[in-house]
Each structure stands twice: as structure tokens, then as C-alpha cells.
C-alpha positions, 0 to 999 in steps of 0.5 A, a space after each residue: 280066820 274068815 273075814 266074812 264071817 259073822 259077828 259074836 261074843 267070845 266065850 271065855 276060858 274061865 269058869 267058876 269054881 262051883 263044882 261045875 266042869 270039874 272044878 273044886 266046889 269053894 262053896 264046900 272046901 272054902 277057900 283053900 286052894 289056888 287054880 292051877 293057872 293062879 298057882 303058876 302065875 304066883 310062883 306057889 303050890 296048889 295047896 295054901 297055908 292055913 294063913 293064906 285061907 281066903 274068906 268063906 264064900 258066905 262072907 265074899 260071894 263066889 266071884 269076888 276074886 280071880 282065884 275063885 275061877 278056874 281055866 278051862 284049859 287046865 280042866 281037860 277042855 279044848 281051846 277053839 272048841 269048848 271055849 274062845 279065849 285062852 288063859 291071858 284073855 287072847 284070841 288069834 283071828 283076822 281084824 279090818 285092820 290086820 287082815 292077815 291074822 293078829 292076837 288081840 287081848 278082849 274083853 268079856 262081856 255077857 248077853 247084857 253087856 255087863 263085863 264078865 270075869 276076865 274082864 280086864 287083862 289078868 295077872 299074866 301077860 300072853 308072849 314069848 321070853 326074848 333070849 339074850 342079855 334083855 332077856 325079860 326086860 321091854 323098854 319100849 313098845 315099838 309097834 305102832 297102835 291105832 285107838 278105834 271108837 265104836 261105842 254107842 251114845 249114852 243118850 239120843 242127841 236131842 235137837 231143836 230148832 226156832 224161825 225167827 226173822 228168816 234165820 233158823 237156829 238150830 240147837 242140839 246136845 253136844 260133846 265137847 270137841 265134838 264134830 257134828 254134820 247138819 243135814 236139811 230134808 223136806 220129807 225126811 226121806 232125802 237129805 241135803 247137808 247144809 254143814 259138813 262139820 260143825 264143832 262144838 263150842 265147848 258147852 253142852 250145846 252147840 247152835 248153828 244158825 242157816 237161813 235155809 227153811 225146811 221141814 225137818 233137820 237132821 244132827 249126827 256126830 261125825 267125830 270126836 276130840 282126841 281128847 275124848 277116845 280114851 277110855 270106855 265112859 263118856 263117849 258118843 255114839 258115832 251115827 246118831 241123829 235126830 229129826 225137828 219139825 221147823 215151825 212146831 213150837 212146844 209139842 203142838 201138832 195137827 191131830 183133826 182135819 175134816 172138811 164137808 164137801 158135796 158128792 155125786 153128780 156134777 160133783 164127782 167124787 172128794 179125795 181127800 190125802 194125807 201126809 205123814 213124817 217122821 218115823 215109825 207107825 202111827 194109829 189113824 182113824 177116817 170117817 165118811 159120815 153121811 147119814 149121821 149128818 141128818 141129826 146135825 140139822 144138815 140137809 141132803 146128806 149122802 146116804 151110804 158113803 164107801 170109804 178106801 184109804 190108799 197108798 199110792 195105787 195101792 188098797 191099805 183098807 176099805 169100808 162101806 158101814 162102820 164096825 162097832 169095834 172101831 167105836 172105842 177109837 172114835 171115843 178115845 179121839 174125841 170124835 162125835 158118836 155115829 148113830 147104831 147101825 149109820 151107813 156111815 163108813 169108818 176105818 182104823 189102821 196103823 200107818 208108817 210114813 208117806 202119803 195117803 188118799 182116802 176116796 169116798 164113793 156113793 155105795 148106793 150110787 146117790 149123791 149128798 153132802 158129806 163129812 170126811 175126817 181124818 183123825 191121829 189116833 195116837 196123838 203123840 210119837 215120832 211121825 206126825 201128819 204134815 200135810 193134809 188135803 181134800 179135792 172136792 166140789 165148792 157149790 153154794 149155800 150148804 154144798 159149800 167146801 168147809 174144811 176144818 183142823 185141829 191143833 192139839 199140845 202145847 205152843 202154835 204151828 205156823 201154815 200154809 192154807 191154800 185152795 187151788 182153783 183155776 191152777 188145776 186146769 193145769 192137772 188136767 182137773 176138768 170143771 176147776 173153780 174160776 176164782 175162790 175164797 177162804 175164809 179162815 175162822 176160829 169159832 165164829 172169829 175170822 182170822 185170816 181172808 184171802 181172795 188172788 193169793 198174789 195181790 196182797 201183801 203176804 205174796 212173797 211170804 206164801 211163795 216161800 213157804 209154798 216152796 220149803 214144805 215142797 207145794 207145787 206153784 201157783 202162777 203169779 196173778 192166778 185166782 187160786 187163794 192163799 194164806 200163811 197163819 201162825 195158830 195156837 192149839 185150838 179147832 179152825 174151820 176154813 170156809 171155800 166159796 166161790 166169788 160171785 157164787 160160782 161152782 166148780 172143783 177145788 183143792 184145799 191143802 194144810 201144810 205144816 210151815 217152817 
């Protein structure tokens, strides 16, 4: 009778006539005489006839029948104490919608959710016999009945959606009937809707096309058909949703980025960032390799880097010399073997979603060239890396800013690269690089170039995109440099220079695209 109360099982009054509780043990006597409660309800003695005589438990296990279980009430047990349920299944107690008390009939079910004895209504009905000339007829049920659905979904709703020409078409599994709401999020974290209701076009997927690009889109049933609350099977969930990436197609995902950068005197110290979305938590690995460099032909390598990896102003993990127990993830990524006993650094930590720094400083105070890696070491779930960026200094000849990524699975990703320069000014970033160039190369292949992101053809389409994965502006006219690519699986390397051979800082970003 307490509406805050918490929510639990009820325990039914019915048990087994195994011996337990001081029931007639079946098993032993056979199937010769009837429960009390079913002898009352048939009209019969206890005790059967020979040709009344069920089967042998043997042949039908105990439990087959309502008469091989007997009512606790009728065994000296008490009623709200030993157990919930009286004989006819029924429970008097507050609802949301009878907030004054009603009995209600329930059904049994165990800690598996499996139905348990009774777990229909029985052979009797719970009430009073009117008096007067209808005495024991009912002709008609007066009471008005609400039907509330609270099931869970037989499956997740899955979803998909695809960008051709500037109109999404966003595809999700459907009931009949059904209603569904069409949400849009840049981070999955703050959601517009795009479509309050949607019904099903009566098959068993429904598509709604919109023009608005986003990262992620959410579908969740909101209502049935009346035509679909009856009954226990075949009904979805109310609430359930899923999240698509717009712009990954089949299971392609970002799993490598790494970028060479110089460290040290004039240039300062590389921050390189990561974002991931989705849900749940995902395995990374990040490398600062200095010293390892050296058997790789590079020349003026850091010597001892220190790496932390940070979330916001807070310390995740720090490392100055890499632990030999992180080797085995460094193998499973396919990442190249550091030298035994390098002061490289290297961290491995399982990471939820957000956005990630990971500053790399001279241990010893030096200054060199370094590769910074950050790698998934899970390679699949529901929370993938969107976006991925390193503030470094561009210098010349090998203190050149050479970013790289990898595009594992199956189908292509479609993104946004840009290097921001002269914009940084704006930041408050001192010593920004006046005018940079990208150059996106796959191997020894250029695919892509750009010098003023704004002065060729593809301006309108970076502006865009810069604005549905939520990158901040570039001014029209500026000197920063971008390109918006589609790429199949593969390893792709950015090569950041200066026009004109000019140095200075500046940011590279890799954005998953819509």
C-alpha cells in the first residue's frame, strides 16, 4: 500500500506437492488425491476413485497439472507473510492508475522471466456472489479497462543511414503501425529531433529521408498500432534506440593516427587530442617514440620523451619509459617493436566517450624529432575515434609536420582534413604558421592538395562539413588549408609544410565527415 515502495516479484501461493511444507509427497502416494483448493473448486472429495487416478509422476513430471500443486493457505501458511498471492492469483495494492488500492490478478514469473505455476488465471475466479434474481450471472463488464504495454524489444531497432547528394536516408527496422521519433546529435550527447513521429510504412523497415548532416542519428519507438498491444508476443519495446555514424560506410573506422612533429625550443611542445563516440569503453594505446626513431634513418630524435594523456584538466595516465607489459597490445595493433629498454613513452587505458589531450614533454629537457601514435586497441564496439588532432611545430626539411591515419574494415569514410595556421592567431596561439600546405598522399600517391582552403572549388563543400562534425570557422579568405576526401580502407600520410618554406605552429585535425 506504499507508492514509493520499491519494485519486486510476487511470490505465489502455490507450491508443489513434493513433501515440502506439508504437502502430500505425489512422487510417493501417486496421483491419488486432489489439493484442497482443487477439491473445492470441483465440487469433489479429496480423495479420487481408482478411475480417476492421474499418471505416475514417472510418466508426467511433477508440475505437469494445476492439481499437483498445493495452496499454501490451506497448509497453515499466512497470506502477506509466507507468501503474496492468494488462491485465485490476486493481490490488493496501490497502481499509478489506482492510487487508492485495486486487486488485480498477476502473473507468475521466476528470476529468469520464464512463467511459473499459476501462470494464468486458474480455475476460479476471485469475488463475491451477488445476491438477488442474477445471483451468479454477469452479462456484461461495466468498468472501464485501460491496456498498458510495458514489454521489452525482442531485438535492438538497428539502423542505418547513407549521404547521397546532400539528403540523408536514414533506414531503421520497424514495426507495423509503429511510431518512431528521429533524433540528430553532433556528439551523441545532445540531441535534436529532426521528426517527432514517424509511422511505419507497413513493412519491415521504414526510411525517412532529411537533409540535415550530422554525426550520429538516434530512432526510438515512441507508440504502437492499437492493433499491436494485445497480447504478450511480438511487441517492441517502448524507448529503444540506436546511434549510426553518417559518413561510414560498411564497418570502415579510424583505428591509427600518427603524426611526426618536432619538440623543444622554438617548437614548444605537440598536443596531440582525440575524440571518441558512441558508448561504452574502448582499449587505446599512445606512443611518444623518440629514441626508437634513430633505427628508422631519422635524424635529431627526442631523446627521452614523457607522455600524459588527459581528460580535460584532468591526469587519465602518465609514462616517461614504456613498460614491457604493454608490448603485447603494441603487437596486437600492429604497431612497430620499440627497441628493449628505449625511453620511448607509451600508455595503454581503457577510455569511455569524450575528448582526449595527450602532451608529450622532454624528460630530460632536450629538444628532437618525435613520433606521436595513437592507436584503438579494440578495433571494434560502439564508441569509435571521430576525431583526431596534433598542435605541433611545421619546421623544414625533417622538422616538417607529417601526420598519418589508418582506415581499417570494410567500405570508405568520408573527412574532413584541415591545418589551421594564421586562424590560431585568434586562440591566442603565438608563432602560428602564416600560410600552410597539405598534401595528402596515400603511399607514394598524392591524392588530395590544398594551399587557401577558400580559393578553390571545394570551399562551400569544407564549410559544410566544418560546420556538421562541429569544427569551429575558418575566415573566408584566411591561409589555413583544407580538404574534404572520401578514402577506402588503407594508411594515409598528410604532409604539412610551409609555403615558401616558412615555420611556425599549427593544428592538423581529421574528422570523421557526414
Amino acid at each position: 500500500m506504499n507508492p514509493a515502495s520499491g519494485v519486486r516479484r510476487m511470490t505465489s501461493g502455490f507450491t508443489k506437492r513434493d513433501g515440502t511444507f506439508g504437502t502430500t509427497n505425489l512422487a510417493a502416494t501417486g496421483r491419488t488425491t486432489l489439493a484442497v483448493w482443487a477439491a473445492s473448486v470441483q465440487g469433489k472429495s479429496a480423495a479420487l476413485p481408482p478411475t480417476e487416478y492421474g499418471p505416475s509422476v514417472a510418466v508426467a513430471a511433477m508440475g505437469t497439472f494445476a492439481e499437483d500443486y498445493d495452496y499454501l493457505g490451506d497448509l497453515g501458511k499466512t497470506p502477506g507473510v509466507d507468501f503474496d498471492l492468494n488462491r485465485q492469483n490476486v493481490r490488493f495494492g496501490v497502481t499509478p492508475e489506482f492510487p487508492s488500492g485495486t486487486y488485480a490478478y498477476f502473473t507468475c514469473i521466476d528470476g529468469a522471466g520464464n512463467t511459473v505455476f499459476p501462470d494464468i488465471i486458474g480455475q476460479e475466479f476471485f469475488g463475491a456472489v451477488a445476491a438477488g434474481p442474477n445471483r451468479g450471472t454477469v452479462t456484461a463488464v461495466v468498468e472501464p479497462v485501460t491496456e498498458y504495454v510495458r514489454a521489452g524489444q525482442a531485438a535492438a531497432i538497428s539502423v542505418s543511414a547513407t549521404n547521397a547528394s546532400g539528403t540523408v536516408a536514414i533506414t531503421w527496422t520497424s514495426v507495423e503501425g509503429a511510431t518512431y521519433r528521429l533524433e540528430t546529435s553532433p556528439d551523441a550527447a545532445t540531441w535534436t529531433t529532426l521528426a517527432a513521429a514517424v509511422t511505419s510504412n507497413g513493412g519491415d523497415r521504414t526510411t525517412y529521408a532529411t537533409a540535415t548532416m550530422a554525426f550520429n542519428y538516434r530512432v526510438t519507438l515512441v507508440a504502437l498500432a492499437a492493433y499491436d498491444i494485445r497480447g504478450s508476443g511480438g511487441v517492441s519495446g517502448m524507448g529503444n534506440n540506436a546511434l549510426v555514424a553518417l559518413g561510414t560506410s560498411g564497418t570502415a573506422r579510424l583505428v591509427n593516427i600518427a603524426t611526426r612533429v618536432a619538440l623543444g625550443g622554438a617548437a614548444g611542445t605537440p598536443i596531440p587530442g582525440f575524440v571518441l563516440s558512441g558508448t561504452g569503453t574502448k582499449k587505446m594505446l599512445v606512443r611518444a617514440i623518440g629514441p626508437t626513431l634513430a633505427s628508422f634513418g631519422v635524424g635529431g630524435v627526442l631523446a627521452d620523451p614523457r607522455l600524459s594523456l588527459m581528460s580535460g584538466p584532468t591526469m587519465v595516465v602518465t609514462n616517461d619509459n614504456w613498460l614491457a607489459t604493454d608490448a603485447a597490445t603494441m603487437v596486437d595493433v600492429g604497431a612497430f617493436v620499440l627497441t628493449p629498454g628505449s625511453k620511448d613513452a607509451a600508455l595503454v587505458a581503457a577510455l569511455t566517450p569524450g575528448a582526449y589531450t595527450a602532451p608529450v614533454t622532454a624528460a630530460d629537457g632536450g629538444a628532437g624529432v618525435t613520433l606521436l601514435e595513437v592507436y584503438d586497441a579494440t578495433g571494434t564496439g560502439a564508441l569509435s575515434v571521430v576525431n583526431a588532432s596534433t598542435r605541433g611545430f611545421v619546421g623544414v626539411g625533417d622538422a616538417v609536420m607529417i601526420p598519418g591515419f589508418v582506415i581499417a574494415g570494410t567500405g570508405a569514410l568520408r573527412m574532413l582534413i584541415r591545418v589551421v595556421g594564421p586562424t590560431l592567431a585568434v586562440f591566442s596561439v603565438p608563432g602560428a604558421l602564416a600560410d600552410p600546405m597539405l598534401t595528402l598522399f596515400r603511399g607514394a600517391t598524392a591524392l588530395a592538395i590544398n594551399d587557401n582552403w577558400s580559393s578553390g572549388a571545394g570551399a562551400s563543400e569544407i564549410s559544410s562539413t566544418a560546420a556538421a562534425v562541429g569544427a569551429f570557422a575558418l575566415p573566408e579568405g584566411s591561409k589555413d588549408a583544407a580538404i574534404v576526401v572520401t578514402l577506402p580502407a588503407g594508411s594515409y600520410t598528410a604532409v604539412v609544410t610551409g609555403v615558401g618554406n616558412t615555420t611556425g605552429t599549427a593544428l592538423v585535425e581529421l574528422y570523421v565527415a557526414p
